[in-house]
C-alpha positions as CSV (number, residue, x, y, z in Angstrom):
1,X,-21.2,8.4,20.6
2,X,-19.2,10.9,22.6
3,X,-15.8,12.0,21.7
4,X,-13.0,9.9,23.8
5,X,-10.1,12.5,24.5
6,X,-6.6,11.7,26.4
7,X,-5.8,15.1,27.7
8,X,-6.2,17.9,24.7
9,X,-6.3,14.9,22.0
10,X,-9.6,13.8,20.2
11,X,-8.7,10.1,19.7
12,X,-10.7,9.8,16.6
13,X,-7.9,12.1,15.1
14,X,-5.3,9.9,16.4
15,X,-7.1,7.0,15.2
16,X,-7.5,8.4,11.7
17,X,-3.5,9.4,11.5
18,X,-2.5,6.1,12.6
19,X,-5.2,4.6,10.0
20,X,-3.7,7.3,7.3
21,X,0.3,6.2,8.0
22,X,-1.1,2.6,7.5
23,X,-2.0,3.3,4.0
24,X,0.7,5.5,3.4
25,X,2.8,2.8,4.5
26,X,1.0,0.4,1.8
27,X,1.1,2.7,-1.1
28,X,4.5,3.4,-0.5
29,X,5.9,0.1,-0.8
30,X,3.5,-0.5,-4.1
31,X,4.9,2.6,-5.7
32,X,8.4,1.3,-5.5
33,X,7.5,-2.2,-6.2
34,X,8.0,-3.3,-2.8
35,X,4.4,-5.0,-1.7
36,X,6.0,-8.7,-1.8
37,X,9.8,-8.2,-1.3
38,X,11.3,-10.7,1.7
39,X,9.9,-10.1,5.2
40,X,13.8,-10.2,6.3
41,X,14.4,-7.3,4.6
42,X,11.5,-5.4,6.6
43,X,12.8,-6.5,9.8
44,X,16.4,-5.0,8.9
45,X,14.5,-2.0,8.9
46,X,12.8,-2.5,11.9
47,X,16.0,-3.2,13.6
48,X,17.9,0.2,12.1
49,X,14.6,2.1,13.3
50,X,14.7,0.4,16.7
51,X,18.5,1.1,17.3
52,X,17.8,5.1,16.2
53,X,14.6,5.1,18.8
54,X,16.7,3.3,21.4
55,X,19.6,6.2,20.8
56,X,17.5,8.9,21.3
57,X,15.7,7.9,24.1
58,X,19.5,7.6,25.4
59,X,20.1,10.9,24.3
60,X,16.8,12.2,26.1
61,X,17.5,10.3,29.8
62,X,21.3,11.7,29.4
63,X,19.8,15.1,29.3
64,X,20.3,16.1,25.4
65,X,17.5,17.8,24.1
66,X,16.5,15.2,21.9
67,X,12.2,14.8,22.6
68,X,11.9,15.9,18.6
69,X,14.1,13.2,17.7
70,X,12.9,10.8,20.1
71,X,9.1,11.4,18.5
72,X,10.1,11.2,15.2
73,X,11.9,8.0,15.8
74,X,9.3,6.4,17.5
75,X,7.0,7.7,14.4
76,X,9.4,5.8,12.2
77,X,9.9,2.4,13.9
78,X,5.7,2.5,14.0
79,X,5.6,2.8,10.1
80,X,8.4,0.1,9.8
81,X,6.5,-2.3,11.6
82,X,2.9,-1.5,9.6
83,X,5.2,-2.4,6.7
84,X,6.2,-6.2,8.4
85,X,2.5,-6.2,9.3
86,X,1.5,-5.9,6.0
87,X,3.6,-8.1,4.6
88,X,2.4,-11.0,6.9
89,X,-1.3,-10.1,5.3
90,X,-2.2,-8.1,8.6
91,X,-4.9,-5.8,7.5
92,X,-5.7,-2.1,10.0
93,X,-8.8,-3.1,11.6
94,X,-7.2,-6.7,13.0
95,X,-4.3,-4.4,14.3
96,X,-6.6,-2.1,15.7
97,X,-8.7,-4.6,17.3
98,X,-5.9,-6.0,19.1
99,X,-4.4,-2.4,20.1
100,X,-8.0,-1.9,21.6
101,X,-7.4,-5.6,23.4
102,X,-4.1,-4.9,24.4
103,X,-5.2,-1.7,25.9
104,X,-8.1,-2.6,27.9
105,X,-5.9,-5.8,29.0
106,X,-3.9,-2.8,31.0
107,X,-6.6,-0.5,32.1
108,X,-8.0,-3.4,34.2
109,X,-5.1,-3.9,36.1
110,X,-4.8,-2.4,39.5
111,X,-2.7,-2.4,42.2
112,X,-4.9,-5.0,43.6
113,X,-4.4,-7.4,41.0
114,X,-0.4,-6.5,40.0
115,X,2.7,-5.3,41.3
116,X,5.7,-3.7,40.2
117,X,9.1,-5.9,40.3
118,X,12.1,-4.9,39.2
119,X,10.8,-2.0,36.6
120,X,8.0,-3.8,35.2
121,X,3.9,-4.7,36.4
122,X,3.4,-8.0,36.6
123,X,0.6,-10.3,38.4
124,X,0.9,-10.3,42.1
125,X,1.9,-14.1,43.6
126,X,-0.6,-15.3,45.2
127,X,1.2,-16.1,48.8
């Protein structure tokens, strides 16, 4: 099979980092006891690491050199959420199917088929 790239990026690298903080993300919460503590405390989390994302984004499209931060954040909000997913009894490969699904959901879409109204693409009416 040949190897997919998006610009300079072999995606079977990214594949295997994202597959590598999924397991991080497990063995973390098993080394501190925390593999079947209250999904409501996980989405606390989620919520702190979405307000820090949404900040320095903020930060970023009011000009503060913030693209570090803004990485790092997303980073974190990702890892957050593998730890809800986990908790629901989500496994990698059922996530990664549906990122797969999700994606090729988009790249079929065209300009033909969808529009863009008021900041988002969404299916064209048909008139």
């Amino acid at each position: 099979m040949p190897t997919l790239k998006c610009g300079s990026i072999n995606i079977e690298d990214t594949s295997e980092a994202f597959e590598h903080a999924w397991f991080s993300n497990k063995a973390f919460h098993r080394r501190f006891g925390l593999e079947d503590n209250d999904v409501s405390s996980r989405m606390r989390k989620v919520g702190e690491e979405f307000v820090e994302f949404m900040e320095a984004s903020t930060a970023l499209d009011l000009g503060f050199p913030a693209k570090d931060e803004l990485v790092e954040e997303s980073a974190d909000l990702i890892y957050t959420i593998f730890g809800v997913l986990q908790r629901h009894g989500i496994i990698f490969a059922e996530l990664y199917t549906a990122m797969d699904r999700v994606a090729h959901k988009n790249d079929i879409k065209t300009t033909e088929t969808h529009e863009v109204r008021k900041g988002q693409v969404v299916r064209k009416v048909n008139e």
